[in-house]
C-alpha angles and dihedrals in degrees: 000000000000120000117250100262086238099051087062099055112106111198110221116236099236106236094255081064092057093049094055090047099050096040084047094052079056096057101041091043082052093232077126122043139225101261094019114120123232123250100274107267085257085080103027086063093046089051095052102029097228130125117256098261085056090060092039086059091051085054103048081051083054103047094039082066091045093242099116132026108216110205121198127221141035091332102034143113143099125339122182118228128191111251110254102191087248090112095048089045091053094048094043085051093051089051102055080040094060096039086052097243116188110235082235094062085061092051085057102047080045092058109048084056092054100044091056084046088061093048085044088055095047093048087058108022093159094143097323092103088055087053093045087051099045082063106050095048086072096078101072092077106041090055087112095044096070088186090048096047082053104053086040095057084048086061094051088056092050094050093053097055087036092051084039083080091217093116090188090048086053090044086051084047104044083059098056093049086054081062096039091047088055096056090047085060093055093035085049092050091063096048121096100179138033113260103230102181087054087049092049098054100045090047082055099043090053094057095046098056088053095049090046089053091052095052096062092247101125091162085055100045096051094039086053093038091055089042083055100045092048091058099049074051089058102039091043093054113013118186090325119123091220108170121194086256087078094044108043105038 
């Protein structure tokens, strides 16, 4: 049976595209390192054999995908940098923009991860309780300072999926929380006064994990977790039919 005459086209990679792939092997490999500037483009060009519009191209790839700052002038030139998930998170972002994703439909994909982080956690203690709690016990003192509480229940979410020991499940997550972030600033701008009850009960439901996790009950943690994060959906998003496109702009 013939092949269908399109099935058989192979697009060839240009040769800028070569020259990313090969100098971000180098990176994530870590034969370059985070703060370590690049050859000068004399004998990158040398190395490769390409013009210098042909490397600039590889390093607008690079630095597209945040992996490299490119400075301009005498002392200029390419520097690597350490991914830090940012460019993901605005891409991903763009995605869920574009396919006109509710917000609610991140707090759910949020949830189920942190829910499993919390089962993950239960399953090894070791000391991973004592560091979550070291954490939430922060939040009695920021209650009157309503930017600070956020960022500090932000920071509750990232320890669970960090001390769930998944690190792709915590990649996934930490991606989600940029959005959600997001969404805490503008929430937060349209806001006069501190809400107090919504303070309370996080402040209560952190402990209580903790202290449900401490007492060797993992069903219970996660059943309670998930009641907890349903209802910070709820109260996050209510009836609206918010879409990214109104959070992220």
């Amino acid at each position: 049976m013939p092949l269908d005459a399109r099935s058989t086209v192979v697009r060839v990679p240009k040769a800028g595209e070569l020259i990313a792939a090969s100098l971000r092997r180098q990176i994530i490999t870590g034969e370059l390192q985070a703060g370590e500037p690049l050859p000068n483009e004399a004998a990158l060009m040398e190395r490769f054999g390409v013009s210098r519009p042909t490397l600039r191209e590889a390093f607008r790839i690079l630095e597209s995908e945040g992996i490299i700052t490119v400075l301009r002038g005498a002392r200029g030139g390419a520097r690597v940098q350490a991914p830090d998930g940012s460019t993901a998170a605005r891409y991903t972002g763009l995605l869920l923009q574009y396919r006109g994703v509710p917000l609610a439909d991140v707090y759910r994909a949020r949830t189920e991860l942190e829910v499993a982080a919390v089962g993950l956690i239960a399953a090894n203690p070791d000391d991973r309780i004592d560091r979550l709690a070291e954490v939430v016990e922060r939040g009695g003192d920021l209650v009157d300072d309503p930017h600070a509480f956020v960022k500090y229940v932000s920071d509750v979410n990232r320890t669970i999926m960090d001390l769930g020991g998944n690190q792709t499940m915590s990649t996934l997550a930490s991606m989600l929380l940029d959005i959600m972030d997001a969404h805490n600033a503008l929430y937060l701008s349209t806001r006069t006064e501190q809400d107090s009850p919504g303070v309370a009960v996080a402040l209560r439901a952190n402990h209580k994990l903790v202290a449900l996790l401490r007492a060797g009950e993992p069903g219970a943690a996660e059943a309670f977790w998930r009641r907890h994060l349903d209802s910070v959906e709820r109260y996050m998003t209510g009836d609206s039919e918010t879409t990214l496109i109104e959070v992220l702009s």
